[in-house]
KETIMI-788321 format. One record per atom (N, C-alpha, C, O): residue number from 1; residue in one letter; x, y, z. Coordinates in nm, 3 decimals. Example, Ala and Ser with C-alpha at 12.3 -4.5 7.8 and 13.67 -1.06 7.14 Angstrom:
# KETIMI-788321
[1, 'a', [1.319, -0.569, 0.780]]
[1, 'a', [1.230, -0.450, 0.780]]
[1, 'a', [1.320, -0.330, 0.780]]
[1, 'a', [1.424, -0.332, 0.846]]
[2, 's', [1.285, -0.225, 0.708]]
[2, 's', [1.367, -0.106, 0.714]]
[2, 's', [1.290, 0.003, 0.787]]
[2, 's', [1.341, 0.114, 0.804]]
END
This chain:
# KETIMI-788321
[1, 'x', [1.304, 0.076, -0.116]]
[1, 'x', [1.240, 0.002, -0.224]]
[1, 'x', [1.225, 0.094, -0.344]]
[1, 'x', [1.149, 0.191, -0.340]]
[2, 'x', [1.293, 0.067, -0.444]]
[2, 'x', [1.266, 0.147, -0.578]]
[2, 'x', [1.194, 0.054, -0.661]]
[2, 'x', [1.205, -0.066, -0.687]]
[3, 'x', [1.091, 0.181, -0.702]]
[3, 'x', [1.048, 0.100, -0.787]]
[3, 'x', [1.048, 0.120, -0.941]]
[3, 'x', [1.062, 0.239, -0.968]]
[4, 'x', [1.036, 0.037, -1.052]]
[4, 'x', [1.037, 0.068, -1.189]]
[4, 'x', [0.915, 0.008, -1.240]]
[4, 'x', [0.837, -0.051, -1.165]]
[5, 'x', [0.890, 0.023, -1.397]]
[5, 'x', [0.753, -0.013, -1.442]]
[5, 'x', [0.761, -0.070, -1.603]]
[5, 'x', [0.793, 0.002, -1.697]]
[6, 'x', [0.739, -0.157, -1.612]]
[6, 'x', [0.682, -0.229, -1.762]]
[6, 'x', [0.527, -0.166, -1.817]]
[6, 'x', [0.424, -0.121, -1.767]]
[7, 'x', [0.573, -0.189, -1.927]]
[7, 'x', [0.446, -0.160, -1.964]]
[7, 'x', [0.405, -0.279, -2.064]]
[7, 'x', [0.484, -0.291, -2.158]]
[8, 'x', [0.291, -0.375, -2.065]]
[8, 'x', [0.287, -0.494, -2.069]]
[8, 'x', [0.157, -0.476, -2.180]]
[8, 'x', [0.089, -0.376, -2.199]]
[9, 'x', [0.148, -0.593, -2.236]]
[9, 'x', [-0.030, -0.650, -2.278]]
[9, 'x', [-0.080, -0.732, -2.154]]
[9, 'x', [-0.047, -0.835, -2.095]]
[10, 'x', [-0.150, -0.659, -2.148]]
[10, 'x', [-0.244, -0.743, -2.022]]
[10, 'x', [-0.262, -0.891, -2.047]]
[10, 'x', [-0.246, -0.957, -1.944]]
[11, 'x', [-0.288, -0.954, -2.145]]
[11, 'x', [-0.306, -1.070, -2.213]]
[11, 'x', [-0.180, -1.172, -2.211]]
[11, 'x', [-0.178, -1.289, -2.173]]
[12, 'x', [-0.083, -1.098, -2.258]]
[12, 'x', [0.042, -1.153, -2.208]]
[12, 'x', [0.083, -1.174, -2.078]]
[12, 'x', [0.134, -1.282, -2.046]]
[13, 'x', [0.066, -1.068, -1.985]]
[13, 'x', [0.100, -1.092, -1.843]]
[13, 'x', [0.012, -1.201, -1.808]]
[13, 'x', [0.059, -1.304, -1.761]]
[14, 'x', [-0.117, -1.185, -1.829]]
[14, 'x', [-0.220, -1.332, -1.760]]
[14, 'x', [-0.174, -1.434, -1.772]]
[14, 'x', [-0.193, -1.523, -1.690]]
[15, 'x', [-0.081, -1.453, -1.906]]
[15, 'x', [-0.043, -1.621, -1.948]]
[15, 'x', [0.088, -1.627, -1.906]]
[15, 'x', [0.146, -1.735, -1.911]]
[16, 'x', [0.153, -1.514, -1.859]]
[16, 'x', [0.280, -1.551, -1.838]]
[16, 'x', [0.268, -1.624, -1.640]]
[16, 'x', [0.364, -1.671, -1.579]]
[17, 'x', [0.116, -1.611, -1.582]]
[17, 'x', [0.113, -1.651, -1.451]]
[17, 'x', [0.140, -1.792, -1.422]]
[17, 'x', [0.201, -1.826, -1.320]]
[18, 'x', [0.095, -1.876, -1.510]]
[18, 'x', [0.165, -2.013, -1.516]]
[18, 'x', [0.301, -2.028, -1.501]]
[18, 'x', [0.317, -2.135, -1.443]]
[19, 'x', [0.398, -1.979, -1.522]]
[19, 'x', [0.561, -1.979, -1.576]]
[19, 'x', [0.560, -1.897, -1.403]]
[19, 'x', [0.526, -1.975, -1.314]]
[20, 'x', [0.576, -1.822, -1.379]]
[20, 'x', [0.631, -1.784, -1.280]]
[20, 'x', [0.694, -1.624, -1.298]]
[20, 'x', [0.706, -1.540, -1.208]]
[21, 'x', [0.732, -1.606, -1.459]]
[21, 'x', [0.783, -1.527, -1.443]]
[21, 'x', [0.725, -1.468, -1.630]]
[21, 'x', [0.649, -1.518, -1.712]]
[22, 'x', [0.820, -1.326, -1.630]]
[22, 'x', [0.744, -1.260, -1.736]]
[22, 'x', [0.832, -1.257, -1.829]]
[22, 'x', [0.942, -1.258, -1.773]]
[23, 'x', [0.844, -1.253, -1.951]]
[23, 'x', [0.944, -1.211, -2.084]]
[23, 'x', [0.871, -1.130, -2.137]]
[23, 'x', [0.756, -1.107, -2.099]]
[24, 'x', [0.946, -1.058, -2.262]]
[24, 'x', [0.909, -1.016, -2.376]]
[24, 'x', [1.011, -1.056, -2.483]]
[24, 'x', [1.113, -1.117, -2.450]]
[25, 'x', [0.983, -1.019, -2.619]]
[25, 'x', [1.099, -1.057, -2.707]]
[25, 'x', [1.219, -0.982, -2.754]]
[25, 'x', [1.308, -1.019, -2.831]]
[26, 'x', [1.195, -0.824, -2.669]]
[26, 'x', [1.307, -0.799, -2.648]]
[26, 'x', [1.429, -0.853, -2.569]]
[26, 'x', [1.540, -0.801, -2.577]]
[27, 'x', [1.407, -0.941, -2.506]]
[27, 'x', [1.530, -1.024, -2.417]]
[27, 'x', [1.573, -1.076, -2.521]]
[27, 'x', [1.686, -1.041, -2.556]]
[28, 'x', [1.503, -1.168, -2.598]]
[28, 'x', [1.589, -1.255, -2.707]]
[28, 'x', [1.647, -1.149, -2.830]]
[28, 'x', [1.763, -1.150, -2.872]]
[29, 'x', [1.551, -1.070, -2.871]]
[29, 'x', [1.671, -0.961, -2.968]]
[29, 'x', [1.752, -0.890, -2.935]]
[29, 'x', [1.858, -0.894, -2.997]]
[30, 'x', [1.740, -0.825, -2.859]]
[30, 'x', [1.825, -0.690, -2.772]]
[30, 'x', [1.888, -0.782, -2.641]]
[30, 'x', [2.011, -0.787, -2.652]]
[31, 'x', [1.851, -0.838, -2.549]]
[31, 'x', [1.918, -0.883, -2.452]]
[31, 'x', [1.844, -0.838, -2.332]]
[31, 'x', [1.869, -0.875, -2.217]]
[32, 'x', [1.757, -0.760, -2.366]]
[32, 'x', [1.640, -0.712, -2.209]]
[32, 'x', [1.557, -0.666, -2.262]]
[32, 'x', [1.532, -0.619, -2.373]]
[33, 'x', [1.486, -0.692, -2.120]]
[33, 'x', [1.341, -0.574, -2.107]]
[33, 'x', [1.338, -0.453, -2.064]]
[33, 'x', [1.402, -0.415, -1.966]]
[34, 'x', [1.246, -0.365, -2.149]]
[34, 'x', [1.276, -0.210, -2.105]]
[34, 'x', [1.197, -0.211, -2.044]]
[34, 'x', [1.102, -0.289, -2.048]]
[35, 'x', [1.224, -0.084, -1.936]]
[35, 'x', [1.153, -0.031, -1.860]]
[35, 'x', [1.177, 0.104, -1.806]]
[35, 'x', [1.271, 0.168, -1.852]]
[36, 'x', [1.119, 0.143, -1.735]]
[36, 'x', [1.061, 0.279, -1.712]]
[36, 'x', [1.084, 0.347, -1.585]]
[36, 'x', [1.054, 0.263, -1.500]]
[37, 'x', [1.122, 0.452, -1.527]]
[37, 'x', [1.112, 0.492, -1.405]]
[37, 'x', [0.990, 0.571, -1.388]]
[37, 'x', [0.936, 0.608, -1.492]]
[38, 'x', [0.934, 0.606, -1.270]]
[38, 'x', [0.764, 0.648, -1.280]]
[38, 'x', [0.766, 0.805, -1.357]]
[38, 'x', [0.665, 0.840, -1.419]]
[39, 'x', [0.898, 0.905, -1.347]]
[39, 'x', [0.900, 0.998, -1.422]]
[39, 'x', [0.877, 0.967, -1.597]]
[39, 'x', [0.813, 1.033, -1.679]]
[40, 'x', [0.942, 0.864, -1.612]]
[40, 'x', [0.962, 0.789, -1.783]]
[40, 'x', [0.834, 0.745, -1.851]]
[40, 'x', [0.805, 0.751, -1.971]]
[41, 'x', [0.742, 0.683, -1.715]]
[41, 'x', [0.642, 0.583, -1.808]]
[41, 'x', [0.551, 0.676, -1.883]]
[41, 'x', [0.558, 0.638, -2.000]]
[42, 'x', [0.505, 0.732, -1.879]]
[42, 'x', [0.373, 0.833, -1.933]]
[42, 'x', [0.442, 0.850, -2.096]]
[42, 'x', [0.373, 0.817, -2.192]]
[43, 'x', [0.589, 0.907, -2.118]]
[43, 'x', [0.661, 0.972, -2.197]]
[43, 'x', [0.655, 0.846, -2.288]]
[43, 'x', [0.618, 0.848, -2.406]]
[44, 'x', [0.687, 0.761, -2.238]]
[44, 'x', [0.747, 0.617, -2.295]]
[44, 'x', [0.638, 0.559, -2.353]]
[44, 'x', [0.633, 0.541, -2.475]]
[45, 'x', [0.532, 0.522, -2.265]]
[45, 'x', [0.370, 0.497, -2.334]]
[45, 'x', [0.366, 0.624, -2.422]]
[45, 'x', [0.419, 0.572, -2.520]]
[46, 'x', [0.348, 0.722, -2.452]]
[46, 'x', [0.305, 0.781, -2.545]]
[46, 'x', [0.366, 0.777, -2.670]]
[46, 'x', [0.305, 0.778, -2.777]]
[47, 'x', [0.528, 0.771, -2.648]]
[47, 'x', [0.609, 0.746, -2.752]]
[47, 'x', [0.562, 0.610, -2.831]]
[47, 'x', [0.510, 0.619, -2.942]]
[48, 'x', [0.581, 0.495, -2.772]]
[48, 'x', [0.536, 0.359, -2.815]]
[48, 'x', [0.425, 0.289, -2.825]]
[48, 'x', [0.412, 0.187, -2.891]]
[49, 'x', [0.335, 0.348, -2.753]]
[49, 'x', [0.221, 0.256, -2.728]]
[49, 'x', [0.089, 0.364, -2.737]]
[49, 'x', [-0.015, 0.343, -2.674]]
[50, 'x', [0.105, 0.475, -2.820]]
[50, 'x', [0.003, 0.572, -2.844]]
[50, 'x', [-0.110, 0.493, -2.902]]
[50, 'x', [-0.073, 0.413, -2.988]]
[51, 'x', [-0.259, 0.496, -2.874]]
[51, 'x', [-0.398, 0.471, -2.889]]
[51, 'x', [-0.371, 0.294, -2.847]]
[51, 'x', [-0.469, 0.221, -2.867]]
[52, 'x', [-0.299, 0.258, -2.817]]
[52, 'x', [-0.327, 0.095, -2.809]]
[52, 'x', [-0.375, 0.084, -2.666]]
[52, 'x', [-0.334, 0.136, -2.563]]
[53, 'x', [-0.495, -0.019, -2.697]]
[53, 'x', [-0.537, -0.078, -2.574]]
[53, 'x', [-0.520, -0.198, -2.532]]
[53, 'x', [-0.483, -0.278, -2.618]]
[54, 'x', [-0.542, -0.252, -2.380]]
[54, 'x', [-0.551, -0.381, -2.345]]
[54, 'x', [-0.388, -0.411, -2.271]]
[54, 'x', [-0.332, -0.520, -2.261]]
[55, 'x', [-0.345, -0.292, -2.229]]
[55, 'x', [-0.209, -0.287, -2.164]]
[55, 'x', [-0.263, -0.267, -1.988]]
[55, 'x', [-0.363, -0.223, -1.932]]
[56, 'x', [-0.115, -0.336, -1.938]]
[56, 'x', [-0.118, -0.286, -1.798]]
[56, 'x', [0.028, -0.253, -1.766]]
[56, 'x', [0.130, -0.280, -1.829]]
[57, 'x', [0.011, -0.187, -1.648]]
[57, 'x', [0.170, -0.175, -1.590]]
[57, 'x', [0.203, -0.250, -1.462]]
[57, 'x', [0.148, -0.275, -1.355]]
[58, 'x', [0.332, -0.278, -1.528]]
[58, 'x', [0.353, -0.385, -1.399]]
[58, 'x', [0.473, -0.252, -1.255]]
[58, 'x', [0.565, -0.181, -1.296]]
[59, 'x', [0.445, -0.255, -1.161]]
[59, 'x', [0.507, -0.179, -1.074]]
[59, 'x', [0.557, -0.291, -0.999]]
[59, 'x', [0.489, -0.358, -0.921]]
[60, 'x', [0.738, -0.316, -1.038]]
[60, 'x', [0.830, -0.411, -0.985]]
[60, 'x', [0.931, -0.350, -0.903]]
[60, 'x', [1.011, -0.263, -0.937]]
[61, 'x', [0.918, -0.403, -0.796]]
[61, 'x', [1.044, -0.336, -0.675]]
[61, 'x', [1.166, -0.392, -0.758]]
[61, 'x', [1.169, -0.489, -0.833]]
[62, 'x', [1.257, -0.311, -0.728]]
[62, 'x', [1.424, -0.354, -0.810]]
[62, 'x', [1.490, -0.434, -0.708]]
[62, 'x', [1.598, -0.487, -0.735]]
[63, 'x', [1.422, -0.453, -0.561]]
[63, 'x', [1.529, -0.515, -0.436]]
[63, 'x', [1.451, -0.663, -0.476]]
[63, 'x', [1.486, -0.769, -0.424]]
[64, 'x', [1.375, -0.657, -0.545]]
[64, 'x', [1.329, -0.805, -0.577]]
[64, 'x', [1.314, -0.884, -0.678]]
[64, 'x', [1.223, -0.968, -0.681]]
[65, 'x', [1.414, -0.865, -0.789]]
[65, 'x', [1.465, -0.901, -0.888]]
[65, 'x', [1.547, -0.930, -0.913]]
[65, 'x', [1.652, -0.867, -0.921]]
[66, 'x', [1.513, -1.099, -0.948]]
[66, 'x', [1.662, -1.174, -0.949]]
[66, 'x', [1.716, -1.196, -1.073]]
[66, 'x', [1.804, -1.282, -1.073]]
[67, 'x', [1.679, -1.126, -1.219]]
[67, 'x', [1.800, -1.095, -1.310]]
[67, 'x', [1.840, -0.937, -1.256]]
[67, 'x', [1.779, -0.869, -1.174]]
[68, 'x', [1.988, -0.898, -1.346]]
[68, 'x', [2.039, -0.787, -1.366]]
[68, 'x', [1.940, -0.663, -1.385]]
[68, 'x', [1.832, -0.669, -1.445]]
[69, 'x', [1.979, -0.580, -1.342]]
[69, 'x', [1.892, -0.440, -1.356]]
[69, 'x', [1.999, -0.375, -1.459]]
[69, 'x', [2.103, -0.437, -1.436]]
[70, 'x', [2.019, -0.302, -1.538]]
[70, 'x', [2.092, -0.214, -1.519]]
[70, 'x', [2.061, -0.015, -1.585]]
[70, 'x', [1.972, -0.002, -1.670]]
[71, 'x', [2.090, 0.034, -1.568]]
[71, 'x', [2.016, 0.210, -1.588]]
[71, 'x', [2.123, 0.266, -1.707]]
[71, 'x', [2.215, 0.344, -1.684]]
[72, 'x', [2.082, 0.197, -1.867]]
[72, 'x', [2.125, 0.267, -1.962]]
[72, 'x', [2.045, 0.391, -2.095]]
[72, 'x', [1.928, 0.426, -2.109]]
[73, 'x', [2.177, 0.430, -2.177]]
[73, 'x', [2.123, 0.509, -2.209]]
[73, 'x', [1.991, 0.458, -2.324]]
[73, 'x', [1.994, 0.339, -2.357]]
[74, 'x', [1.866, 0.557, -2.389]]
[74, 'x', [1.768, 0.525, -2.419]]
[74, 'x', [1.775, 0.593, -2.550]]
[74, 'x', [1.838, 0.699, -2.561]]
[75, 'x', [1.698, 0.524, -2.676]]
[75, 'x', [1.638, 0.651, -2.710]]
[75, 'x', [1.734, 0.775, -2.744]]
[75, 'x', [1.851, 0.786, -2.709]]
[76, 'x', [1.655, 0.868, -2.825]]
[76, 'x', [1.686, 1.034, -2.852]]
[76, 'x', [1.692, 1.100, -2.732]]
[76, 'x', [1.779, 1.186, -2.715]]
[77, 'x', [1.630, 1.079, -2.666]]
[77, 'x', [1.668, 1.152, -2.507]]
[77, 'x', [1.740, 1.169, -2.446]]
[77, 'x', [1.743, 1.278, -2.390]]
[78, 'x', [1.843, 1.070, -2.420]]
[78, 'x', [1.943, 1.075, -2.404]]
[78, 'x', [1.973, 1.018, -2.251]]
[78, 'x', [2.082, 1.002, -2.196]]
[79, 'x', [1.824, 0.991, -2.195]]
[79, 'x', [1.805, 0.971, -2.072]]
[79, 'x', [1.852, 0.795, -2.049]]
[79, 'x', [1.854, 0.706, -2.133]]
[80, 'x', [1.886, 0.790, -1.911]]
[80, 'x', [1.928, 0.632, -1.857]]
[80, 'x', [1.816, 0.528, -1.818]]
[80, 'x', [1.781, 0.524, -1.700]]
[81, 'x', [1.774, 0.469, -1.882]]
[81, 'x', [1.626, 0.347, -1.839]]
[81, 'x', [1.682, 0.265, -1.815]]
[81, 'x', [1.786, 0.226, -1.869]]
[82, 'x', [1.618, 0.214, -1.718]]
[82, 'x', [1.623, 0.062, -1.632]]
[82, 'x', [1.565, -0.008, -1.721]]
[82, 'x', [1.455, 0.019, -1.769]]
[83, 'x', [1.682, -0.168, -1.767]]
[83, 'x', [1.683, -0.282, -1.834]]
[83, 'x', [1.690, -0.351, -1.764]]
[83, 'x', [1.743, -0.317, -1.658]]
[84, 'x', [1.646, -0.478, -1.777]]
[84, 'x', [1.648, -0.555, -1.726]]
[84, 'x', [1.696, -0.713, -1.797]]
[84, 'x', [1.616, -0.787, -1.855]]
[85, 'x', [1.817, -0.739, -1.781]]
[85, 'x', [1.864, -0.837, -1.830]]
[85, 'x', [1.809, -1.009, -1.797]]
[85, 'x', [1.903, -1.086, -1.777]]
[86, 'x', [1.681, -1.066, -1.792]]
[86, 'x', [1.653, -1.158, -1.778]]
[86, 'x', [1.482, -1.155, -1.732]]
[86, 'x', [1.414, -1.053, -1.736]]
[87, 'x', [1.447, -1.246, -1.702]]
[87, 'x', [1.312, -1.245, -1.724]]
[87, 'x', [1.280, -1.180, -1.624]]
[87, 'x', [1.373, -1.165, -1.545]]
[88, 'x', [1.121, -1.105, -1.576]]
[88, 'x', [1.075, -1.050, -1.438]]
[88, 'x', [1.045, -1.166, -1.377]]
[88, 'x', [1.005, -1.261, -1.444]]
[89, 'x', [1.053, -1.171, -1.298]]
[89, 'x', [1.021, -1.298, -1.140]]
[89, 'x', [0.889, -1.205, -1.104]]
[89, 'x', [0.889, -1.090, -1.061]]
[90, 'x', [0.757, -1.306, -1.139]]
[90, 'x', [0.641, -1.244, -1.070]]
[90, 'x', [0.637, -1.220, -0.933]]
[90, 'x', [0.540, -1.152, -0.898]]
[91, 'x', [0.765, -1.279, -0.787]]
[91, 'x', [0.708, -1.225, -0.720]]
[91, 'x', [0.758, -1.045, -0.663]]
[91, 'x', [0.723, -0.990, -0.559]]
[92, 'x', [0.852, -0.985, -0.780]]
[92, 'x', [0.898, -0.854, -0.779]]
[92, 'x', [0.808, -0.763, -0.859]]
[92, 'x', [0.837, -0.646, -0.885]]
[93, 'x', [0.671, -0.840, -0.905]]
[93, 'x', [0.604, -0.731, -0.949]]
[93, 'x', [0.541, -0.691, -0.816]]
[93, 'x', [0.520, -0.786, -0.741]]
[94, 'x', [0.505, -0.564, -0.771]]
[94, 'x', [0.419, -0.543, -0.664]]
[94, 'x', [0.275, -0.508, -0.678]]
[94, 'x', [0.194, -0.501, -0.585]]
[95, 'x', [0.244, -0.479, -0.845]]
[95, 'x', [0.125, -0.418, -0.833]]
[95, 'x', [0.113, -0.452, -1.009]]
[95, 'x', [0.224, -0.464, -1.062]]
[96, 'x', [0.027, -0.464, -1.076]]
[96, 'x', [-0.026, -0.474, -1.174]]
[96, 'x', [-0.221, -0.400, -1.190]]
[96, 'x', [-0.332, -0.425, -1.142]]
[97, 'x', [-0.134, -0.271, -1.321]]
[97, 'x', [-0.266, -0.169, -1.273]]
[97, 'x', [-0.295, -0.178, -1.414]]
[97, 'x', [-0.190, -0.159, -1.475]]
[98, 'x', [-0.392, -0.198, -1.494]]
[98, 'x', [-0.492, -0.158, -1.618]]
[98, 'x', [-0.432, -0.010, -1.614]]
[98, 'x', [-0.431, 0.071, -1.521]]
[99, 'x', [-0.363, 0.005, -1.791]]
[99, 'x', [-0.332, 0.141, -1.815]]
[99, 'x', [-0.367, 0.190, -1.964]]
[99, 'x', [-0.289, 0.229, -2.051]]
[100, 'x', [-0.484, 0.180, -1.967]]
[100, 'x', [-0.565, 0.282, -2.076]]
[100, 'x', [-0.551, 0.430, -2.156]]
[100, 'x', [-0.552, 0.550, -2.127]]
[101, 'x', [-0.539, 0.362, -2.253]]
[101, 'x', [-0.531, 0.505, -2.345]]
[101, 'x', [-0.663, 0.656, -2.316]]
[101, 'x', [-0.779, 0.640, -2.356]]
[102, 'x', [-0.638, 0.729, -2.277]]
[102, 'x', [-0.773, 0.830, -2.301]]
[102, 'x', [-0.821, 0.828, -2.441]]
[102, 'x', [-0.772, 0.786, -2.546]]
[103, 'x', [-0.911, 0.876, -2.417]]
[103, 'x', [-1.000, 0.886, -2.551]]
[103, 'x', [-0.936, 0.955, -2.698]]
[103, 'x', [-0.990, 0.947, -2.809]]
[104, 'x', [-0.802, 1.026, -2.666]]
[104, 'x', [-0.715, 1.078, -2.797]]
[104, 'x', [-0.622, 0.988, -2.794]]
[104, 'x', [-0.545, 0.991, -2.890]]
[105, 'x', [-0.599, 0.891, -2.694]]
[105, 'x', [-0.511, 0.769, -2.774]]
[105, 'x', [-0.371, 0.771, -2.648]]
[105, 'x', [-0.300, 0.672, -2.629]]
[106, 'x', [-0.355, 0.892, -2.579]]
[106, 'x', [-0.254, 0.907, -2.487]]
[106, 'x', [-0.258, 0.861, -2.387]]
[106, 'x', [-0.353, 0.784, -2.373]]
[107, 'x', [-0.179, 0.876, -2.281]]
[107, 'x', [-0.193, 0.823, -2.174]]
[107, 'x', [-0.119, 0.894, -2.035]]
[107, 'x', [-0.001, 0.926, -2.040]]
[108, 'x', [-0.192, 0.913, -1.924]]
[108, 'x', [-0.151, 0.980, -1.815]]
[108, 'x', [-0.118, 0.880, -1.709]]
[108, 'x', [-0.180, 0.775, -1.717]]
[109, 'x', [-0.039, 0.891, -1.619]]
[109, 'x', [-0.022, 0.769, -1.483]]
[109, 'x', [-0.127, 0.790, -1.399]]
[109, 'x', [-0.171, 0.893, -1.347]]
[110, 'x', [-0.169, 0.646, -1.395]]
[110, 'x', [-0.290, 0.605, -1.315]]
[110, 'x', [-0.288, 0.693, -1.193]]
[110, 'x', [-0.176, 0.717, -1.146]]
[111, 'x', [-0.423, 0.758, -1.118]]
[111, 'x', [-0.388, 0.794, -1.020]]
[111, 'x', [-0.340, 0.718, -0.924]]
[111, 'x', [-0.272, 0.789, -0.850]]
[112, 'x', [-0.341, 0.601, -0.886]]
[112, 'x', [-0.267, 0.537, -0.756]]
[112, 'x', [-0.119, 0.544, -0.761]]
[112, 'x', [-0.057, 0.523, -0.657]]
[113, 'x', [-0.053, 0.573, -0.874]]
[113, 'x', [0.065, 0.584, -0.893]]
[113, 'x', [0.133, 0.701, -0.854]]
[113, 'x', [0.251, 0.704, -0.819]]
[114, 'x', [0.033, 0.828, -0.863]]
[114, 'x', [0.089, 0.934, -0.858]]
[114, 'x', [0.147, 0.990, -0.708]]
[114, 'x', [0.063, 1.005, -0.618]]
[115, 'x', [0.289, 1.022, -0.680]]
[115, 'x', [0.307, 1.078, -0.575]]
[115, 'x', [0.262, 1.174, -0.488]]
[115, 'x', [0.322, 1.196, -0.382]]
END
């Protein structure tokens, strides 16, 4: 089971529980949703989502996702992130955790996440 991670508005995920499943509007501009491997997310939240609150992360197994995955390149980094070509199917999220900025606005992985 591998897993990957969104990083969401909490607000959005709540309303997306009706539907079944999750978007963002990167699917309709770009063609997917980004996402994160658990080494990526911390880097990735800090890059994009520095001092914002009211986010969670969604922790989605990849054996349970029925759009396309696929691991391209990102970013200045140069590194390969898991996209996801179609909407998340809520039942491949496995875990949805409240992920809070610290008090300078950054952000560390929740401890339950950590290996």
């Amino acid at each position: 089971m591998a897993m990957i991670f969104h990083i969401a508005p909490k607000d959005k995920w709540l309303k997306s529980r009706s539907k079944g499943q999750y978007s963002e509007e990167s699917l309709q501009s770009e063609g997917f949703i980004h996402c994160s491997t658990a080494e990526q997310v911390v880097a990735t939240a800090n890059r994009h989502y520095k001092g914002q609150d009211g986010l969670v992360l969604l922790n989605i197994d990849t054996s349970d996702i029925v759009s396309v995955i696929a691991y391209e390149k990102g970013g200045d980094s140069g590194e390969d992130y898991p996209h996801i070509f179609g909407p998340i199917n809520h039942d491949a999220v496995k875990d949805v955790i409240d992920f809070p900025a610290s008090s300078d606005g950054t952000f560390v992985l929740p401890a339950s996440q950590k290996s």
